[in-house]
Residue frames as qw, qx, qy, qz and C-alpha x, y, z in Angstrom:
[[0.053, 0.644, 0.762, -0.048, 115.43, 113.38, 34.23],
 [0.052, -0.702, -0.190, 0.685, 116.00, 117.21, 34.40],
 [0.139, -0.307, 0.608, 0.719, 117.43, 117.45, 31.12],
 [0.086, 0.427, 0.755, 0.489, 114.77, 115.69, 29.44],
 [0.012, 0.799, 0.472, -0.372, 112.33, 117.97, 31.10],
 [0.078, -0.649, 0.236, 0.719, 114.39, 121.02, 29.69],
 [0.142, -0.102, 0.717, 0.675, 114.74, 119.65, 26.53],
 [0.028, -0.648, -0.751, 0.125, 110.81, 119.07, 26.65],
 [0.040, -0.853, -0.425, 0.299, 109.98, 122.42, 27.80],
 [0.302, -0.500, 0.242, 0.774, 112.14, 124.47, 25.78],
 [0.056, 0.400, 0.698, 0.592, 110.30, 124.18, 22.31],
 [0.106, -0.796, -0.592, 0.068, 107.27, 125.30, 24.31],
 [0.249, -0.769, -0.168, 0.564, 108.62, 128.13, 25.84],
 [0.322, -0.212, 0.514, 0.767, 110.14, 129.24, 22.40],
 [0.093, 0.438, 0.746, 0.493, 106.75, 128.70, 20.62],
 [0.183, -0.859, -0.450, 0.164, 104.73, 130.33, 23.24],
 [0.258, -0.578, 0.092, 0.769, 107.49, 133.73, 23.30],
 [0.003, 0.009, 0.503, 0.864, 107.72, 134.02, 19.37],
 [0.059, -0.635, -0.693, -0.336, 103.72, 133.68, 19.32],
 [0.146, -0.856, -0.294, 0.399, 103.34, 136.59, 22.22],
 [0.323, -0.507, 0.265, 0.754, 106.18, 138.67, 19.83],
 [0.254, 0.289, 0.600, 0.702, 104.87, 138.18, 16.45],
 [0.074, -0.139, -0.151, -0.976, 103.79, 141.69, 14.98],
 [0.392, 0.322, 0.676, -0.534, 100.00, 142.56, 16.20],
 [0.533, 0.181, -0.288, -0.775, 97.06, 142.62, 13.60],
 [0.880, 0.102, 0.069, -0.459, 96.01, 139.70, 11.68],
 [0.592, -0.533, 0.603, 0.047, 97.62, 136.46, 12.52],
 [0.180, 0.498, -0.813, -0.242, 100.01, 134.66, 10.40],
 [0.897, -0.122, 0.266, -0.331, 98.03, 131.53, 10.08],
 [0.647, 0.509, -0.545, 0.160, 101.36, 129.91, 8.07],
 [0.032, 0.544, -0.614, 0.571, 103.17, 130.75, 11.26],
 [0.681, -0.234, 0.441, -0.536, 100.59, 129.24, 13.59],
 [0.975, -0.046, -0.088, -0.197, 100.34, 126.02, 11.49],
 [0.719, 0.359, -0.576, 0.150, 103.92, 125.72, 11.07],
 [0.194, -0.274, 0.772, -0.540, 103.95, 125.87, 16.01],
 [0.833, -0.010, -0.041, -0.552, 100.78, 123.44, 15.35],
 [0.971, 0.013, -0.222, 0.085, 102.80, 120.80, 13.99],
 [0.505, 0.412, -0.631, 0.420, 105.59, 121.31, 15.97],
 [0.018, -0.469, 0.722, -0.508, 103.63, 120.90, 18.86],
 [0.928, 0.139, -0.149, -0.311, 102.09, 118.17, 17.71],
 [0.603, 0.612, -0.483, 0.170, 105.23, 116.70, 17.33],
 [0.053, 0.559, -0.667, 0.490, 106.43, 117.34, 20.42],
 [0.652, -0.146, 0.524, -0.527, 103.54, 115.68, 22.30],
 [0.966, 0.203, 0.120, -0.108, 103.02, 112.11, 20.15],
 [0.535, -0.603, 0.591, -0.019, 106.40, 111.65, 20.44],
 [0.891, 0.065, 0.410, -0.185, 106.28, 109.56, 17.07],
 [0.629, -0.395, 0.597, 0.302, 108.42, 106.90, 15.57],
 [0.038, 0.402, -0.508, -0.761, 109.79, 107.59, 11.72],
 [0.021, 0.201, 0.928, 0.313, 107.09, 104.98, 10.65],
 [0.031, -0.624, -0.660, 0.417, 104.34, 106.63, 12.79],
 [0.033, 0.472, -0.210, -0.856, 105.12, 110.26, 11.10],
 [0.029, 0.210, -0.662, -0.718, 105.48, 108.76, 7.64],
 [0.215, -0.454, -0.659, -0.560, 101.67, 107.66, 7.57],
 [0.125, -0.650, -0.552, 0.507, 100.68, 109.66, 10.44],
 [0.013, -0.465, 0.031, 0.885, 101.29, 113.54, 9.06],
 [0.035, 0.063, 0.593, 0.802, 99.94, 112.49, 5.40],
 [0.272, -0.622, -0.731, 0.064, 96.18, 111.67, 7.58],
 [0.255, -0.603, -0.258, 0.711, 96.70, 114.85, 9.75],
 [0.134, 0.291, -0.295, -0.900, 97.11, 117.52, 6.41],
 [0.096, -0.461, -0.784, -0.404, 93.81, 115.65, 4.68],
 [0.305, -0.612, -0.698, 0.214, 91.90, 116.06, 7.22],
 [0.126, -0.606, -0.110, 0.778, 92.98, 119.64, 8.33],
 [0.018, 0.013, 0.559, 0.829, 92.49, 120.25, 4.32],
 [0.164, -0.430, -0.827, -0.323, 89.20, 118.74, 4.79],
 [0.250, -0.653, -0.555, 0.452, 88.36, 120.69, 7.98],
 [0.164, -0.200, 0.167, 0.951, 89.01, 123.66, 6.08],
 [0.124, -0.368, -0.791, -0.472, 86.88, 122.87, 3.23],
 [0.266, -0.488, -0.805, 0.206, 84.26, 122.41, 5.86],
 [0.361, -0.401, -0.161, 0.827, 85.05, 125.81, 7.49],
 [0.085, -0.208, 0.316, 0.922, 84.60, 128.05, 4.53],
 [0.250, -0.396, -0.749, -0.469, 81.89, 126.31, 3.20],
 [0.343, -0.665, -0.631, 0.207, 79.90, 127.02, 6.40],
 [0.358, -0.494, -0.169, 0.774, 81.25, 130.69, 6.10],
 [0.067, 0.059, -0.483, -0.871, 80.62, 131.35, 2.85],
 [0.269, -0.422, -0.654, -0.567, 76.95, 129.66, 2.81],
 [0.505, -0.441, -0.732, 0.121, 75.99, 129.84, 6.08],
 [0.282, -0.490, -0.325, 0.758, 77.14, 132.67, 8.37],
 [0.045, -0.042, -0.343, -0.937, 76.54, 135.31, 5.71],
 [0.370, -0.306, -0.816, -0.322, 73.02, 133.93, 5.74],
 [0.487, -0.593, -0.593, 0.242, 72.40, 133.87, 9.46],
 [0.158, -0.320, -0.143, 0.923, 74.00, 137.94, 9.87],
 [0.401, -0.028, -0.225, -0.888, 70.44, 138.93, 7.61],
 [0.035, 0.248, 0.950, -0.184, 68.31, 136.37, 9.83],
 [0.129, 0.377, 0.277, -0.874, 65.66, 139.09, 9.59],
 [0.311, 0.426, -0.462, -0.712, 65.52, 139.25, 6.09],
 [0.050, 0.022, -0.962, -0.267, 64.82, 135.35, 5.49],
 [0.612, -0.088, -0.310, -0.722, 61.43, 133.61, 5.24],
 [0.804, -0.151, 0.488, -0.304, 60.05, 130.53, 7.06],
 [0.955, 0.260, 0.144, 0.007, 61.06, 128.46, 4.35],
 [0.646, 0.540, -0.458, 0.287, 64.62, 129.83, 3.75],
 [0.246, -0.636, 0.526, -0.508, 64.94, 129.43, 7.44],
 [0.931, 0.069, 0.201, -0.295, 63.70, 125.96, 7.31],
 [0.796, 0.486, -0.229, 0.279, 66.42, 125.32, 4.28],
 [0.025, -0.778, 0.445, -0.443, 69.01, 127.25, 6.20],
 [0.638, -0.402, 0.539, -0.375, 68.42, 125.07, 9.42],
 [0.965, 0.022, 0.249, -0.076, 68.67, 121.87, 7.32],
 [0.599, 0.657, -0.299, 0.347, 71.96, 123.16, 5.16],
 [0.413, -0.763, 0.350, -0.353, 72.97, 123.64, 8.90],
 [0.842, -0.240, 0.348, -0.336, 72.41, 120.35, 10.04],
 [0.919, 0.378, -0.074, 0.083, 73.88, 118.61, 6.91],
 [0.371, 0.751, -0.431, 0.335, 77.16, 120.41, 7.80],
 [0.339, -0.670, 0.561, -0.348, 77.45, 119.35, 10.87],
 [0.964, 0.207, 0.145, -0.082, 76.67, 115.65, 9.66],
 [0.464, 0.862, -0.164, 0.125, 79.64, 116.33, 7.37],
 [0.157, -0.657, 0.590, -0.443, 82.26, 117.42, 10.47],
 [0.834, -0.352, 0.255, -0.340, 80.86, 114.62, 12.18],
 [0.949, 0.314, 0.036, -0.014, 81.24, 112.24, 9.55],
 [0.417, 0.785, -0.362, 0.278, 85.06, 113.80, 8.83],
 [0.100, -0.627, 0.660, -0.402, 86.37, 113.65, 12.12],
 [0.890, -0.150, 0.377, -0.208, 84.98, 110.06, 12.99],
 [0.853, 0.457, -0.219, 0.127, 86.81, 108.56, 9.33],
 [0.134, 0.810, -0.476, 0.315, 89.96, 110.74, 10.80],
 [0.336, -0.678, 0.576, -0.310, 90.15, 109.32, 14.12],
 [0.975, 0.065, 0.202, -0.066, 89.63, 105.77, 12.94],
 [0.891, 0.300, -0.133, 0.314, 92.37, 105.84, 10.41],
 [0.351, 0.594, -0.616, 0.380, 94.99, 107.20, 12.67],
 [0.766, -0.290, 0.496, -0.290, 93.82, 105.07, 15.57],
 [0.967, 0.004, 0.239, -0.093, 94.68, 102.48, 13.48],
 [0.562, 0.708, -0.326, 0.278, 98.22, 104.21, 12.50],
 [0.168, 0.476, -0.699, 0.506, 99.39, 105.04, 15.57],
 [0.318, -0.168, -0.822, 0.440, 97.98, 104.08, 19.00],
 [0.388, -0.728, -0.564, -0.030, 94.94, 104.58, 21.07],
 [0.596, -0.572, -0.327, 0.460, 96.75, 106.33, 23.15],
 [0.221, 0.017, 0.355, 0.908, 98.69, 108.75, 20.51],
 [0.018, 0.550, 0.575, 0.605, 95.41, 109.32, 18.90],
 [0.514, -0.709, -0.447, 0.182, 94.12, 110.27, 22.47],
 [0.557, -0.453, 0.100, 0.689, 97.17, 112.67, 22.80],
 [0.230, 0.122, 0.419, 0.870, 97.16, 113.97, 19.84],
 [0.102, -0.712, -0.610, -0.331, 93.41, 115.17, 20.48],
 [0.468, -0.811, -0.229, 0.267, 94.01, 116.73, 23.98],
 [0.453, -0.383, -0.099, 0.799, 96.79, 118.58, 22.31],
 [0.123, 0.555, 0.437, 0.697, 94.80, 120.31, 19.49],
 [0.342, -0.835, -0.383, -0.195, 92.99, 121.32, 22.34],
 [0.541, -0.545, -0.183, 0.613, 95.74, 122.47, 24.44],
 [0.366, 0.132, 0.280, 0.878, 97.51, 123.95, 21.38],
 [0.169, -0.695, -0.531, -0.454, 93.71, 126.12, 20.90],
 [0.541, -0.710, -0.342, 0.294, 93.56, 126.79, 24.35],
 [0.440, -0.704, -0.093, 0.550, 96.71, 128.33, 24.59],
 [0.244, 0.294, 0.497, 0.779, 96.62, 130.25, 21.30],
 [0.348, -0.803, -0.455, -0.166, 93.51, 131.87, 22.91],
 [0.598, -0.699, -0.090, 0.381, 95.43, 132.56, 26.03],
 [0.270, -0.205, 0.151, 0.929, 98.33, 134.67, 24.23],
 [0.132, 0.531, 0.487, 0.681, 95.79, 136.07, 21.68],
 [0.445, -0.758, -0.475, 0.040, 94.17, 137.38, 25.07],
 [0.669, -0.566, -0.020, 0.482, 96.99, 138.49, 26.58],
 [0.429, 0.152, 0.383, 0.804, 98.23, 140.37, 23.39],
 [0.090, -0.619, -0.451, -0.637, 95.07, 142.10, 23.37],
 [0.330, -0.892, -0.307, -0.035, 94.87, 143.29, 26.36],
 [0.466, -0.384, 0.236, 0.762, 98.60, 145.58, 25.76],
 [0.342, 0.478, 0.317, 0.744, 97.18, 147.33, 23.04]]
């Protein structure tokens, strides 16, 4: 039982060290996806069938969440950092270009979690959510922790 534990907790501890070591500035975002999916990986635990139509769902989506991302950066944030400047009516438009995006995200991550709920398991799919969040979490927590050593 120890062993597996080790064997378990060693990836982590490997991801988490090379993230606190890698160089400071602006983060490798290669690097980060390529400890994403490996600790993905580690947590869903999944069988060579599960992978082979799990991961091709997992890079859409994350393609798609990009998409999403930029689009709301490029039309949107620019937009809202001269809030001053607008008019009642491009604030109006604004607020509804808002609204559609988030429709959008919604709409993305509901398709997502359907069709790999229906690759892998409730339960995986469940896992695999709580670890995006962990993975976030503790990507925060070194990014923190880096920044306060400069």
């Amino acid at each position: 039982m120890m062993t597996k534990k080790i064997y378990i907790f060693l990836p982590l501890f490997w991801l988490m060290a090379t993230l606190v070591s890698t160089a400071q500035g602006k983060p490798d975002w290669d690097k980060i996806k390529s400890y994403k999916i490996a600790f993905i990986t580690e947590r869903l635990n999944l069988s060579p069938k599960e992978a082979q139509e799990f991961w091709p769902l997992y890079n859409e989506y994350e393609t798609q969440k990009i998409a999403l991302h930029r689009q709301e950066h490029s039309d949107i944030k620019k937009k809202i950092k001269n809030l001053d400047a607008l008019s009642t009516k491009e604030a109006s438009d604004l607020l509804k270009q808002i609204e559609k995006l988030e429709d959008e995200k919604y709409k993305a991550q509901k398709a997502y979690v359907e069709k790999v709920s229906s690759t892998i398991s409730a339960k995986k799919t469940i896992i695999l959510l709580r670890s995006e969040e962990d993975f976030k979490r503790q990507l925060i927590k070194q990014y923190r922790q880096k920044g306060g050593n400069r």
